[in-house]
N, C-alpha and C positions, 0 to 999 in steps of 0.2 A: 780426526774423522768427522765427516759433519754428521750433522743433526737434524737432517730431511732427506727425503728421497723424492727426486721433482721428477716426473715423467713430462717427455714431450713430445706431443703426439704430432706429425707430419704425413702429408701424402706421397716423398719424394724421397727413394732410397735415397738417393746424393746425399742426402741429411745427416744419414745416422755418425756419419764420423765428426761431423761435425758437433751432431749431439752429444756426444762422447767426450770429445775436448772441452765441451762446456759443463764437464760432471754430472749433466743429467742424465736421465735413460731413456733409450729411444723406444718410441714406440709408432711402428707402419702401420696406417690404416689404409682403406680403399684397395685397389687390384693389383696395383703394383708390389713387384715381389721384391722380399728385403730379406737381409742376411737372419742367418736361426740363432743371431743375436741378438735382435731387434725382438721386443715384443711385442704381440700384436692383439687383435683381435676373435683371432679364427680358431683357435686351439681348445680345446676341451671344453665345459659349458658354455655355450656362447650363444651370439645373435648377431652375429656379423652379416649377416643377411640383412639386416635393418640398417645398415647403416648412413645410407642414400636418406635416411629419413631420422635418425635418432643423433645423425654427425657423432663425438665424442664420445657419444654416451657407450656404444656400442662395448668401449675400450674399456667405462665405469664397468659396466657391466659385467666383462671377466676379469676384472680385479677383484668384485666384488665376487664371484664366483668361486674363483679360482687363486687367487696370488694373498688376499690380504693380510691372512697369519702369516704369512711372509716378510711383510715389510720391518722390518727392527728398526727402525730410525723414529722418533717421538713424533715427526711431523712429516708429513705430508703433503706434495705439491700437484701441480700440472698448467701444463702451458702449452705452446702453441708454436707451433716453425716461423708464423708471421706477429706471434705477439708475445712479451715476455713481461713479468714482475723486475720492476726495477729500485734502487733503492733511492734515486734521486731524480726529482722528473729533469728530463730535457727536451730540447726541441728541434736539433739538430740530430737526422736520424745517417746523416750520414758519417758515419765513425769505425773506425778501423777495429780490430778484432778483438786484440788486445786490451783495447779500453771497453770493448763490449762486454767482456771477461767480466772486469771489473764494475761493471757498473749491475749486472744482474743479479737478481737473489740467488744465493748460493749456500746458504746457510741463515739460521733463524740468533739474533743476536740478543743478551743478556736484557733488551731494553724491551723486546718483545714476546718475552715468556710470559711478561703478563696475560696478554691475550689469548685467545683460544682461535681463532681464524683469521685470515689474511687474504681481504679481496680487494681488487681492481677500484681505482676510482669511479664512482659512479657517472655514468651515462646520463643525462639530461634527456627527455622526449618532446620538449620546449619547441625547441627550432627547426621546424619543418620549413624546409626551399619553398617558397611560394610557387616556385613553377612545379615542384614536385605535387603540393597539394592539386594545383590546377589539370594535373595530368589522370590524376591517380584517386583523389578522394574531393576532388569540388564537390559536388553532391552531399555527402555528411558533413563538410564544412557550410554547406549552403543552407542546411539542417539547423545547424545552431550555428545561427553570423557571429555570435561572440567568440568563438575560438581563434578567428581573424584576428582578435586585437588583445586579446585575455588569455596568455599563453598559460597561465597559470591553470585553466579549467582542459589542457591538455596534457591527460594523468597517462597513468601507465596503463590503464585499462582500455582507452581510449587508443591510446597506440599501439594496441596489439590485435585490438577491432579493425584497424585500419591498414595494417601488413601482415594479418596473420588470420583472416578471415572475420567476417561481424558475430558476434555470437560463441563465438567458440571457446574464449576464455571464461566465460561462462558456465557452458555448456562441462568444459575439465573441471573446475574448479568443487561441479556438483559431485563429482566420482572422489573427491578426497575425502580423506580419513575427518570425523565430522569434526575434532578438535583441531583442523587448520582450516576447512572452510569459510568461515567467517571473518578471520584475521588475515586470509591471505585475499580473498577479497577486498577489504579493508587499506590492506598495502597495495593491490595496485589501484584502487578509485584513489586513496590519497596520498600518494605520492608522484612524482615527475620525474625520479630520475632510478635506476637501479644498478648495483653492481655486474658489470658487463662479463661476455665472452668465454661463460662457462667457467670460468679461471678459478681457482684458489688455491689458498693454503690450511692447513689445518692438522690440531691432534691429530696425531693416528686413528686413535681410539674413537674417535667421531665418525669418523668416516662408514663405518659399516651403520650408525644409527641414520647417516644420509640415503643410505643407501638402500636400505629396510623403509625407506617411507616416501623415494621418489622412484623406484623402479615398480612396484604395484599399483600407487598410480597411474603412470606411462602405460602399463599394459591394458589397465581399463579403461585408457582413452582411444588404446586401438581401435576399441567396439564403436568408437564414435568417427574419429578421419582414415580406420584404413590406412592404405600404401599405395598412393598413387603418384606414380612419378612422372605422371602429366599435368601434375598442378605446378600453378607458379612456387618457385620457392621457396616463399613465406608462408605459404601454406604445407608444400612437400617437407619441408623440416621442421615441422610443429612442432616435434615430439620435444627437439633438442631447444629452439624458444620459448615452449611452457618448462623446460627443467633450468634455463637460463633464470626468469624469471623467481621460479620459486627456490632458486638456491638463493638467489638474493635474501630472497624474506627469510627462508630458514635459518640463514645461518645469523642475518641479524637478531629475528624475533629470538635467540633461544644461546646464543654464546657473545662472547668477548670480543666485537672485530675490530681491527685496524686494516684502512686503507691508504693503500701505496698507488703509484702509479706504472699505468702499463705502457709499452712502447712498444710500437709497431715497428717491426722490423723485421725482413726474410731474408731467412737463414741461407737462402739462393747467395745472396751479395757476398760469400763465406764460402763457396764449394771448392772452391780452386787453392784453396791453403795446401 
């Protein structure tokens, strides 16, 4: 019997049998309707209604509600239809099923009890396309000409000013609880790169102290961006890019992590087995 229970959340019934052959557990998000196998978001305490704007979290959300004395497996996962925890990086994403089996986390092994969480290799905010900056943010590069050539003074803070609105990171960061304010600050002025994609692993028993301290947050930054699903994006899924972000910090500032690599890959290339 293993020793995780990894949910993987998808927009595309076709998925869940798929999800199933890969021992994890599905879970339908968005409006498509999925078998009353699949778990979802909509069912008893919820906020499935946010989810145009919270992404993922929606699903945190009634686990955290609803499911969590539930779970009996020491650890705990979550992934994604298009991105997976692998145990060995590659680069070749095209690979038949069978070795896909094999190569994704499936269980937490003898050399990784040590730790207490399991996140995604971290993300870089270094390498902005030049024609991306020239489209999109010339202006605040043209601000300070040293981010041109000094990729190093392009922090995490800086990159969330730039696709996620100016100020706004800020502006959340005042509504936390006052013993992460300054440190989570702190991590993203100096640092460049973070643990991506929502993703992890982790204790059981952590999970509800994650969850106790990024969902009251999130709601008191309602009072500030609202639910507007005529903004771009980056801004319309703020909710789920500030709890991307400060999973990162939380879980380094405060347990034991090891990072794996994630692999991109949709679960679509699989439907037809």
């Amino acid at each position: 019997m293993s020793n995780i229970s990894i949910f993987c959340l998808t927009l595309d019934p076709d998925h869940e049998e798929v999800i199933k052959k890969l021992s994890y557990i599905p879970v339908g998000l968005g409006e498509k309707k999925f078998s009353n196998q699949c778990f979802t978001d909509k069912s008893h305490q919820n906020i499935s209604e946010k989810n145009p704007f919270y992404g993922e979290y929606t699903f945190h959300y009634w686990l955290w509600k609803n499911y969590l004395d539930k779970i009996k497996t020491d650890w705990v996962g979550f992934c994604q239809y298009r991105k997976f925890f692998i145990k060995n990086k590659i680069y070749d994403q095209n690979i038949n099923f069978q070795s896909f089996q094999t190569l994704i986390v499936k269980e937490i092994n003898n050399e990784d009890m040590k730790y207490e969480c399991i996140l995604g290799e971290k993300f870089s905010v270094e390498n902005y396309k030049i024609s991306k900056i020239f489209k999109n943010h010339f202006f605040s590069f043209l601000k300070e000409p040293n981010l041109f050539i000094n990729k190093k003074k392009r922090n995490l803070r800086l990159h969330f000013d730039l696709f996620h609105g100016k100020g706004n990171l800020s502006k959340a960061i005042n509504l936390l609880e006052k013993n992460h304010q300054e440190d989570f600050k702190n991590y993203m002025e100096n640092n460049n790169a973070f643990n991506p994609h929502n993703m992890f692993i982790c204790k059981s028993n952590l999970l509800k102290k994650y969850y106790e301290t990024i969902f009251p947050w999130l709601k008191k930054c309602e009072s500030l961006f609202g639910f507007n699903d005529t903004s771009e994006y980056g801004q319309q899924r703020i909710y789920g890019f500030l709890a991307e972000r400060f999973m990162s910090y939380w879980f380094n500032k405060n347990f034991r992590v090891k990072e794996i690599p994630i692999l991109g890959k949709d679960l679509s290339d699989y439907k037809n087995l």
